[in-house]
C-alpha positions as CSV (number, residue, x, y, z in Angstrom):
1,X,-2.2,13.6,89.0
2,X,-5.8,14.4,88.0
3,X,-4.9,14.8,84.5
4,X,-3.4,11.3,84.6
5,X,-7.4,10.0,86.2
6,X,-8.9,12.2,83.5
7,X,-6.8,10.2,81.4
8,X,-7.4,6.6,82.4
9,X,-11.1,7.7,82.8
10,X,-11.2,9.0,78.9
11,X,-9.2,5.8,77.5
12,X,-11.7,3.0,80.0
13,X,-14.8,4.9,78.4
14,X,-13.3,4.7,74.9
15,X,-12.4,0.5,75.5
16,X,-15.9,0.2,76.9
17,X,-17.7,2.0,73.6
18,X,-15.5,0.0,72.1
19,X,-16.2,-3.3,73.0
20,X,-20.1,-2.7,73.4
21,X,-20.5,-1.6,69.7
22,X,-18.1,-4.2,68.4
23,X,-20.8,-6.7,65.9
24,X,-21.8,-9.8,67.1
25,X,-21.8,-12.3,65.5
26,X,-23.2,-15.8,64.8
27,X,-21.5,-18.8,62.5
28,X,-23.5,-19.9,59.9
29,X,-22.4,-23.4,58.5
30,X,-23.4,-23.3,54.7
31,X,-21.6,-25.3,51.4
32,X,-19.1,-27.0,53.3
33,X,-17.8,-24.0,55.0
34,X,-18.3,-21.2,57.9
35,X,-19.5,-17.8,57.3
36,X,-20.6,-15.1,59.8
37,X,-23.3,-13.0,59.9
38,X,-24.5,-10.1,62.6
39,X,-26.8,-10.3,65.4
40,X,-27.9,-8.5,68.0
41,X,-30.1,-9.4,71.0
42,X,-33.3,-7.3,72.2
43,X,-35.2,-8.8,75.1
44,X,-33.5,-12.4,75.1
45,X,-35.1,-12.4,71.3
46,X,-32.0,-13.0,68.9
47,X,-32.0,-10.5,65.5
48,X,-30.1,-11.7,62.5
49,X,-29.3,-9.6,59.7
50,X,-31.0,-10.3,57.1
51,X,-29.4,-8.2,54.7
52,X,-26.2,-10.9,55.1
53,X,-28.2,-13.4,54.8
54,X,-29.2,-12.3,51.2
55,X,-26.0,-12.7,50.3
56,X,-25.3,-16.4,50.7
57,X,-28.4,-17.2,49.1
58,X,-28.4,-14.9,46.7
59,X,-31.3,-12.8,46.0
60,X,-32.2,-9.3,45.8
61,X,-33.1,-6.2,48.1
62,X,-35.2,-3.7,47.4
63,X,-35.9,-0.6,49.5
64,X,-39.3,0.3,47.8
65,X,-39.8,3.1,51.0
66,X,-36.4,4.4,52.2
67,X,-36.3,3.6,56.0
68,X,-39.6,2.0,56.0
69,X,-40.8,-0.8,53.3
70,X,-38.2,-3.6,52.0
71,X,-38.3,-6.6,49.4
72,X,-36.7,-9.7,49.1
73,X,-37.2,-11.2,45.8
74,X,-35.3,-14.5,44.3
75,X,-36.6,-16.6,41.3
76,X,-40.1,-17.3,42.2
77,X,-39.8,-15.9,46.2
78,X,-41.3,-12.2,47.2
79,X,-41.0,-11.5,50.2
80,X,-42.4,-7.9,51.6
81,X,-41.5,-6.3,55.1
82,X,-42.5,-3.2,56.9
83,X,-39.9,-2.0,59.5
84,X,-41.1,-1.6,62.9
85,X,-43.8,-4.7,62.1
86,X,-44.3,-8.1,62.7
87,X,-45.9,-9.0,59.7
88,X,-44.7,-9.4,56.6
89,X,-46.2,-10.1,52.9
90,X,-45.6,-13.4,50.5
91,X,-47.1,-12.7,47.4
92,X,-50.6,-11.7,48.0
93,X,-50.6,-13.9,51.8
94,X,-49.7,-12.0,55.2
95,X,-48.0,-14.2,57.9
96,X,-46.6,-13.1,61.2
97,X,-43.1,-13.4,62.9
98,X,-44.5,-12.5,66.6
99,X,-41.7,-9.9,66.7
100,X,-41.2,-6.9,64.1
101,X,-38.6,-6.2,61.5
102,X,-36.0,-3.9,62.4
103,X,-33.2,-1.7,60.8
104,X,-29.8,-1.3,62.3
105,X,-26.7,0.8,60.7
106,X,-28.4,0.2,57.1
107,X,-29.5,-3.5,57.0
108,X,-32.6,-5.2,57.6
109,X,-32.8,-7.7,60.8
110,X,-35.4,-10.4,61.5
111,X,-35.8,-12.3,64.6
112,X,-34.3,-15.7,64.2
113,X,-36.0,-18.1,66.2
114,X,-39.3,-17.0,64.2
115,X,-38.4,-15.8,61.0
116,X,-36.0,-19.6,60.2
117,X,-38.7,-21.8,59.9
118,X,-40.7,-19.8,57.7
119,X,-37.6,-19.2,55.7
120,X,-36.9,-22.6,55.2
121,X,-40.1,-23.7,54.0
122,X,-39.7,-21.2,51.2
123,X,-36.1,-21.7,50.3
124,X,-34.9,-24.8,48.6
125,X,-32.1,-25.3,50.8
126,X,-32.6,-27.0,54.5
127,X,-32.2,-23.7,57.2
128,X,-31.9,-24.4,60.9
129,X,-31.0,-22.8,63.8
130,X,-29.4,-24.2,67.0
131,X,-30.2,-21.5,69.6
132,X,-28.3,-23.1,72.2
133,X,-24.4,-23.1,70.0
134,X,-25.6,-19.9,67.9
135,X,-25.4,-21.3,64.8
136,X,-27.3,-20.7,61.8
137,X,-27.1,-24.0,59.0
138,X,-27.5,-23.4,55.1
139,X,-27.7,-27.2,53.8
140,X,-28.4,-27.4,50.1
141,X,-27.2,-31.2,50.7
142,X,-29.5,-32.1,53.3
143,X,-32.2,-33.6,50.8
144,X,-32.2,-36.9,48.7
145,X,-35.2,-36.2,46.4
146,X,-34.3,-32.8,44.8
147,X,-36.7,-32.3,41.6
148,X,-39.3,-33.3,39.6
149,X,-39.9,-32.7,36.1
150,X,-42.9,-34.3,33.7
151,X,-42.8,-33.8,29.9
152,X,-44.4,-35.1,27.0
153,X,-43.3,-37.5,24.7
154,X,-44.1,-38.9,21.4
155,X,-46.0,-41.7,23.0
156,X,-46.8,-40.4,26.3
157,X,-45.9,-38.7,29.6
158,X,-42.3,-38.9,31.3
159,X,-42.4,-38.2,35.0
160,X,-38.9,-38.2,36.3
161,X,-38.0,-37.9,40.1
162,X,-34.6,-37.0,40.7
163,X,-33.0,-38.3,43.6
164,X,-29.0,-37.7,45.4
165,X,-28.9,-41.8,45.7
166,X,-31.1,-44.8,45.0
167,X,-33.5,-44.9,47.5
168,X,-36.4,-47.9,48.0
169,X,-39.2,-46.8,46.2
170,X,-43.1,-47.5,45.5
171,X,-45.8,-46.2,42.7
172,X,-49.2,-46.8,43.0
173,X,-52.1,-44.8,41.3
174,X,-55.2,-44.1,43.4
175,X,-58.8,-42.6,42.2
176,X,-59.0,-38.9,40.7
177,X,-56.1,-39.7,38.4
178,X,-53.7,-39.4,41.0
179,X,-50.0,-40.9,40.5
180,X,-48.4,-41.3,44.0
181,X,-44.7,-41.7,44.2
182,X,-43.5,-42.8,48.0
183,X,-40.2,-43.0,48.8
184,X,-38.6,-44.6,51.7
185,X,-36.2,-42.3,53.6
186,X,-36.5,-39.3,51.4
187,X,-36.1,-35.6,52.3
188,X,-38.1,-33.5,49.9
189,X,-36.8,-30.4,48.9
190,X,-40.6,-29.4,49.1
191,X,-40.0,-25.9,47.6
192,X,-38.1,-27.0,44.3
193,X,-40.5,-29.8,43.8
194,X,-43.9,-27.5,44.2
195,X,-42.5,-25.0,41.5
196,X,-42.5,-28.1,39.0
197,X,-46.6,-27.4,39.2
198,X,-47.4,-27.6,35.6
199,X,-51.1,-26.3,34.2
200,X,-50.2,-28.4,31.1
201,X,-50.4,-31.6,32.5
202,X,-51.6,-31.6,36.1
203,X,-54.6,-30.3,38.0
204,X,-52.6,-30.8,41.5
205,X,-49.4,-31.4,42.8
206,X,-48.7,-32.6,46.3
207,X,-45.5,-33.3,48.5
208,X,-45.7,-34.8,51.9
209,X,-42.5,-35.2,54.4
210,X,-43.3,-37.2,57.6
211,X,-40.8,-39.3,59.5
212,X,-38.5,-42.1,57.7
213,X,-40.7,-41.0,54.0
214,X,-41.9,-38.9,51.5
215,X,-44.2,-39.2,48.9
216,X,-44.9,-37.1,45.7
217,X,-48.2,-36.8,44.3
218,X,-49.4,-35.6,41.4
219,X,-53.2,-35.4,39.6
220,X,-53.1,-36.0,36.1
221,X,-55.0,-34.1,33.7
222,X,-54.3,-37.7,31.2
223,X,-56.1,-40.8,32.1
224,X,-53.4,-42.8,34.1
225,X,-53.7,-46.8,32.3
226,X,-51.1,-48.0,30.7
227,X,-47.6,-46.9,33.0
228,X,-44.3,-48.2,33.8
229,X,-41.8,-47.2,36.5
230,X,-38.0,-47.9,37.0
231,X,-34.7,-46.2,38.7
232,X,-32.1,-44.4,36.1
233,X,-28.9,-43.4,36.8
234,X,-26.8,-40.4,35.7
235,X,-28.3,-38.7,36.8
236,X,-30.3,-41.2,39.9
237,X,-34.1,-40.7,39.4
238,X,-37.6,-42.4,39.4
239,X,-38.6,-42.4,35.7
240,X,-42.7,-43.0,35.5
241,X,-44.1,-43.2,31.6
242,X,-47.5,-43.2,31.5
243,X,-48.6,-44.6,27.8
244,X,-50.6,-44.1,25.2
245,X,-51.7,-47.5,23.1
246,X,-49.3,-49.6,21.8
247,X,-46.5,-47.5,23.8
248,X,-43.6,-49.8,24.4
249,X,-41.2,-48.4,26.9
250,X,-36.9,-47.8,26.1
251,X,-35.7,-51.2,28.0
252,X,-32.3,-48.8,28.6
253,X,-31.5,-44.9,28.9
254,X,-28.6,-43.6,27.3
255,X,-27.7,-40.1,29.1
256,X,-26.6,-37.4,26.4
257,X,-22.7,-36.8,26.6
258,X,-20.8,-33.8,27.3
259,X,-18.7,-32.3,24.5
260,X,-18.1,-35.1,21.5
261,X,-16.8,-38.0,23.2
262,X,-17.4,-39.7,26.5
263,X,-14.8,-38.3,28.3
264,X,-14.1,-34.7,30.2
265,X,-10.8,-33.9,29.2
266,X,-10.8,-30.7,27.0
267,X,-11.1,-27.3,29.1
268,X,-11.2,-24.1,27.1
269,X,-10.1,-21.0,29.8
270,X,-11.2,-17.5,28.8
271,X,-9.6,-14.4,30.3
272,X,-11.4,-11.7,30.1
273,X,-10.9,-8.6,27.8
274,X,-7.6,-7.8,27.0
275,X,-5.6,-6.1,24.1
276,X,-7.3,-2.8,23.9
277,X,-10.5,-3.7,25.8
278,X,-9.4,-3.4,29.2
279,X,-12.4,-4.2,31.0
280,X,-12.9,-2.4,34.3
281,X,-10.0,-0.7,36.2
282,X,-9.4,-0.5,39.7
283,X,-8.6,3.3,41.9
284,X,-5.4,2.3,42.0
285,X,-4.6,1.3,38.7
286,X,-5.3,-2.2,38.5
287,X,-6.8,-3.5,34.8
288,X,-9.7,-6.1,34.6
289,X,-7.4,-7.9,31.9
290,X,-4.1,-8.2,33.6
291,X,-5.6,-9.7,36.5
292,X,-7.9,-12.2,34.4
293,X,-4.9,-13.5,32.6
294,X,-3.2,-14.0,35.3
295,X,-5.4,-16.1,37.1
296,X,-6.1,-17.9,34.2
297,X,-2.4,-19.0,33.3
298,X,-2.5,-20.4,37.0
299,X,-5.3,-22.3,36.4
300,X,-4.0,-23.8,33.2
301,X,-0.7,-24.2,34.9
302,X,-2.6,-26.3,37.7
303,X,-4.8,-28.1,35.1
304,X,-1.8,-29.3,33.1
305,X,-0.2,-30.2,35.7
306,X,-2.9,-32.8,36.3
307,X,-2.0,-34.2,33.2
308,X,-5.4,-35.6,32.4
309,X,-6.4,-32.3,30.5
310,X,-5.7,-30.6,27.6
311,X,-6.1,-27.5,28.4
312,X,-7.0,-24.7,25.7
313,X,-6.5,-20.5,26.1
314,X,-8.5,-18.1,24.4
315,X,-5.6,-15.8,25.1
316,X,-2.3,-15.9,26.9
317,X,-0.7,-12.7,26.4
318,X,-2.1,-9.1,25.8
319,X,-4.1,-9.4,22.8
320,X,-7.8,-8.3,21.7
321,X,-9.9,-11.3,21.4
322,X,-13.3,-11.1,19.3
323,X,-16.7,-12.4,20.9
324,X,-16.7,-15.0,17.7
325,X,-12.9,-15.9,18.2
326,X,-13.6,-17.2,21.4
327,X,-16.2,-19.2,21.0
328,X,-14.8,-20.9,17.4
329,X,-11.7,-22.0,19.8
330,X,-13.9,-23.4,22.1
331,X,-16.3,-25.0,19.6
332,X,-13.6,-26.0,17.0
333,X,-11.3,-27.8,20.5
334,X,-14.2,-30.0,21.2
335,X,-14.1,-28.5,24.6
336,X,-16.0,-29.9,27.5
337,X,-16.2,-27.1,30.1
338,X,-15.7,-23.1,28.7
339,X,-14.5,-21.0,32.1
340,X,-15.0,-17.4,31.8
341,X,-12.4,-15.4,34.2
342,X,-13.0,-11.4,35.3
343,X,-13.2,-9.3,37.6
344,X,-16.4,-7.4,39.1
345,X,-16.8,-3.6,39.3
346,X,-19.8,-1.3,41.0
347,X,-20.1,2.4,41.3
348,X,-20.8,1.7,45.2
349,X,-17.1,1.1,46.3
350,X,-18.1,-0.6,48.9
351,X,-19.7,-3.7,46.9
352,X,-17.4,-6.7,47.9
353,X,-17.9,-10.5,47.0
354,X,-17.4,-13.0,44.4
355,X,-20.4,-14.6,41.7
356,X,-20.0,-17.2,39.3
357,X,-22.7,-17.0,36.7
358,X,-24.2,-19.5,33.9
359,X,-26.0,-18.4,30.6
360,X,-29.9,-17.8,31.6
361,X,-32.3,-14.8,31.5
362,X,-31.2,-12.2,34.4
363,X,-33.6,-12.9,37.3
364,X,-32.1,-9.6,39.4
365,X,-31.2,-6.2,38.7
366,X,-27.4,-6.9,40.3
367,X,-27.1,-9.8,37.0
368,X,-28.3,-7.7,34.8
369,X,-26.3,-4.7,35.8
370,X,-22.8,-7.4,35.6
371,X,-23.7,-8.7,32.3
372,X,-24.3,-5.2,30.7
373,X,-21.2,-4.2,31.6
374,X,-19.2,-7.5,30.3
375,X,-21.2,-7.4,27.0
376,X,-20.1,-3.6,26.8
377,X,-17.1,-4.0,25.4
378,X,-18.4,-6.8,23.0
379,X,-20.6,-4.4,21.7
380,X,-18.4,-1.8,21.2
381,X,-16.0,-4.7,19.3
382,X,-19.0,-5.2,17.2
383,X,-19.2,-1.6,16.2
384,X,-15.5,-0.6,15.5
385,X,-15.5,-3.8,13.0
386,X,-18.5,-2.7,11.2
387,X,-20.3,-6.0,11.4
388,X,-23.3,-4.3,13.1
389,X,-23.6,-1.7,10.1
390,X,-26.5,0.4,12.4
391,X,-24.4,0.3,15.2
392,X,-27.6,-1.0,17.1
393,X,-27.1,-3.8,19.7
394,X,-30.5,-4.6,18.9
395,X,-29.4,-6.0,15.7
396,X,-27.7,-8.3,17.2
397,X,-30.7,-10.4,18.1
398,X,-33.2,-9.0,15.3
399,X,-32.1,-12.4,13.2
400,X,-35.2,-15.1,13.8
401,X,-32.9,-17.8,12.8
402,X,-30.2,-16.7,15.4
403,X,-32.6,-16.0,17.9
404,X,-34.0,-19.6,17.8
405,X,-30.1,-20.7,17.7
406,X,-29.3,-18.7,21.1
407,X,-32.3,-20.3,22.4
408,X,-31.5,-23.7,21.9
409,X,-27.6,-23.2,23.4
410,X,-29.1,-21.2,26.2
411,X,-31.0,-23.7,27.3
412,X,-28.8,-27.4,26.0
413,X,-26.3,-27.4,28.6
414,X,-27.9,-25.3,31.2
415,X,-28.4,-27.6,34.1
416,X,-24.7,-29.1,33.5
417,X,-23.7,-25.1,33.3
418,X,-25.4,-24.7,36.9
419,X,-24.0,-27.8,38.8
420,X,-21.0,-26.5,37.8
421,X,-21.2,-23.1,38.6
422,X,-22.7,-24.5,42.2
423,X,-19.3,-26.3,41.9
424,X,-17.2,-23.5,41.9
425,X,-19.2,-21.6,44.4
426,X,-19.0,-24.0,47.2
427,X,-15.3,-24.5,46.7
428,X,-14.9,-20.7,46.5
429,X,-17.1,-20.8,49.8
430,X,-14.3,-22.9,51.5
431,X,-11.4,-21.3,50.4
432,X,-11.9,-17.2,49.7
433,X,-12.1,-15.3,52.7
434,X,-14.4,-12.5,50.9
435,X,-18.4,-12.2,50.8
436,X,-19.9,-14.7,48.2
437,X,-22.6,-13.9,46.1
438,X,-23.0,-17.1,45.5
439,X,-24.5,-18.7,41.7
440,X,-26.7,-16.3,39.1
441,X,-27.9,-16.4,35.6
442,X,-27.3,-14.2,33.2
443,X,-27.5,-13.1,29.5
444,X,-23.7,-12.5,28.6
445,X,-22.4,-12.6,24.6
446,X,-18.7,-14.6,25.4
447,X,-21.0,-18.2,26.7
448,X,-23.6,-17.4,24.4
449,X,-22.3,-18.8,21.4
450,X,-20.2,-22.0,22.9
451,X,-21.6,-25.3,22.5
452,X,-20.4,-26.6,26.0
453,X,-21.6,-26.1,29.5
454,X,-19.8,-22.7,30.6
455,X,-19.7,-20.7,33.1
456,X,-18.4,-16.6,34.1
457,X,-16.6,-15.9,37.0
458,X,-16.2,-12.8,38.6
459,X,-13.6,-13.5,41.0
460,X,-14.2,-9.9,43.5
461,X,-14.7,-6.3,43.2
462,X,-12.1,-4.6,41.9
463,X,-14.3,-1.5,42.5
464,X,-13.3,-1.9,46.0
465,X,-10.1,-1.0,47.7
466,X,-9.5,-4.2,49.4
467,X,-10.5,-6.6,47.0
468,X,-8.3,-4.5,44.1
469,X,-5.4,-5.4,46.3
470,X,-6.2,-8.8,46.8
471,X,-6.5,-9.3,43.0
472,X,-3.4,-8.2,42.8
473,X,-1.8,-10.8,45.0
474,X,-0.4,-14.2,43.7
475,X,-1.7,-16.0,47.0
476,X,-5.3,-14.9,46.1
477,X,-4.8,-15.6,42.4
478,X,-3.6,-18.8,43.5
479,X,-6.7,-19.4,46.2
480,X,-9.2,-18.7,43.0
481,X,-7.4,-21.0,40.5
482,X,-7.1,-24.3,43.2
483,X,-10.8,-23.5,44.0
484,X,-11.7,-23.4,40.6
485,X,-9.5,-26.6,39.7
486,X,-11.2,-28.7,42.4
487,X,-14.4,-28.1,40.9
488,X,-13.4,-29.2,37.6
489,X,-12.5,-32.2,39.1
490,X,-16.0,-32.5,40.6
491,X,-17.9,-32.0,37.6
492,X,-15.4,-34.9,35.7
493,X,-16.1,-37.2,38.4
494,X,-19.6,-36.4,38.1
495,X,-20.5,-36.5,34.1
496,X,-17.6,-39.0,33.0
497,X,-19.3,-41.7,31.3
């Protein structure tokens, strides 16, 4: 009989350690979907982890003290915080969150209440918190005036405002050379719109929200005289030319096309490796090149289905595919989006998630690391041939002419080769039950050479244990594929003349 209470008093003891260390946690609302993210509470002050965070918006974290000093750098964003303090660095400014940074089983946590509307007066998305539902929101479509970007033409400055729909607008230039753009029920994305600052051809640049407007304003380093406004579409935005004499401004704007015609129909799908590059491999077996094939005949077979593709294969069996060969059957198909498919890998097994990347310069350590890998086996390609006669990589971009060349594809279709990649990533936000990673840039040989916006897509870890398996499975095969299909649908119903 009392071994039977010792019993019952063991097992309630175990239930109740149980249940008191089992995670928290909060719903965070964020690309059309619901993630969740830890939390604790200390004092009635609610702690969010950070670390998680991170990983829907991307970024990196850097322990630069083990167990003491952390960073948080993304594109233009440093952030600096000392465990155990309230304050925290942003660039060369400190600021205070009332209540200090903390560490719990190996992640940074911040206190929400404080820490969101600093964060989102940094971060080009819209973040709120409803204390009163628990619920964090990530809204990347909250505003309606989303960039700015001022250039110089033959005869003149452009100043173009870019906007999610037409909204009532007014430009008037005040004293000081200052062009004032006010716009009536705008929400600035204040943070993307401040990095446009450019020495070159401004001395200031201002953006003011208040209720029911926004205006944009912007001191000129050129004498504002001569200028006309008007409202463009594809893409919707407030075009300003400020003249030189004798300027006469474009009475239309033809946008440049997509691929050679006017039409998105031709999609070029890459899977990865293959042949005797097998990419990476999985504990348990499971080859980088199987599984890319594999979801990449589903997505073809989904496309096709459609019937308002053609859809094109760099490979569909087991075959060894040169860097060059892919991109001449995408260049030579005319083709109008070039999908990269793979599979991630890390050393850290327990590195889980999904990325989809577009050709840039690697902004993060984490890009770099993916790319180096992918363009491994390129490399190697390269040597075994004998085209690199040094067997130097450098080689490869030691060529001014080529260099320049890279340049210009790098950056032609790069903001088509993001809105798609932010295609993909919110539908794989809605449908993949696995961390995302969310969209990066990176420097990888296979989009380098392809004349079309592209994008590479590592589909999960197949590092990991769980993900390996999932990889593995036709439904998850099939989740990637639809997810990737919608967003090909997206971007046609977006650039389609």
């Amino acid at each position: 009989m009392l071994n039977r209470k010792i019993l019952i008093y063991i097992f309630s003891l175990f239930v109740l350690f149980a249940v008191s260390t089992t995670a928290k946690t909060i719903n965070v609302s964020v690309s059309g979907g619901t993630e969740k993210i830890n939390y604790y509470e200390k004092d009635d002050i609610v702690y969010f982890s950070f670390s998680q965070f991170v990983e829907l918006v991307g970024g990196l974290l850097d322990w630069e003290i083990i167990g003491h000093k952390i960073s948080y750098k993304k594109d233009t964003t440093n952030l600096g915080f000392l465990i155990g303090s309230s304050y925290f660095e942003y660039y060369d400014n400190i600021y205070n969150l009332t209540y200090p940074a903390e560490m719990k089983d190996g992640q940074l946590y911040l206190p929400i209440e404080t820490a969101v509307p600093f964060l989102d007066r940094i971060f080009p998305q819209k973040i709120t918190w409803n204390k009163k539902s628990k619920k964090l929101r990530i809204d990347s479509e909250y505003f309606n005036i989303n960039d700015l970007s001022i250039s110089s033409k033959a005869n003149g400055i452009l100043i173009e405002l870019f906007l999610s729909t037409a909204l009532a607008y007014d430009v008037f230039v005040t004293e000081g050379n200052w062009i004032n753009i006010s716009v009536r029920d705008g929400k600035l994305n204040r943070t993307q719109i401040l990095s446009r600052r450019d020495r070159r051809y401004m001395y200031d640049l201002k953006a003011h929200q208040i209720a029911g407007a926004a205006q944009v304003s912007i001191r000129l380093k050129t004498t504002v005289e001569n200028w006309h406004h008007k409202i463009q579409y594809d893409p919707t935005r407030i075009q300003i030319s400020i003249e030189d004499a004798g300027f006469e401004i474009e009475p239309s704007d033809t946008p440049g096309s997509i691929g050679p015609d006017d039409r998105i129909d031709v999609i070029v799908i890459d899977p990865g490796h293959g042949g005797k590059q097998y990419g990476a491999v999985g504990r348990g077996g499971t080859r980088e090149k199987d599984v890319a094939l594999s979801i990449s005949k589903r997505l073809a077979k989904l496309i096709r289905k459609d019937k308002q593709f053609k859809v094109i294969m760099t490979r569909d069996r087991n075959e060894t595919v040169t860097l060059e060969e892919r991109a001449k059957i995408a260049n030579e198909a005319g083709a109008d989006l070039f999908i990269s498919i793979h599979a991630n890998s890390n050393v850290k097994r327990h590195v889980r998630g999904w990325n989809v990347f577009y050709l840039a310069p690697a902004r993060n350590d984490s890009a770099r690391a993916v790319a180096q890998f992918e363009n491994s086996s390129f490399l190697r390609d390269q040597e075994s041939s004998g085209k690199n006669e040094n067997n130097d990589p450098d080689d490869l971009y030691n060529d001014p002419v080529l260099s320049i060349l890279n340049d210009m594809i790098m950056t032609e279709f790069q903001a088509e080769s993001q809105d798609f990649a932010k295609m993909v990533d919110k539908e794989f936000r809605r449908s993949l039950k696995i961390p995302a990673r969310g969209v990066d840039m990176a420097g990888f040989f296979v989009l380098n050479k392809v004349f079309t916006p592209s994008v590479l897509i590592e589909c999960a870890f197949i590092s990991n244990k769980t993900e390996e398996k999932l990889l593995k499975s036709k439904s998850f095969q099939q989740d990637v594929a639809k997810s990737i299909y919608k967003a090909i649908m997206r971007f046609k119903d977006k650039y389609e003349q």
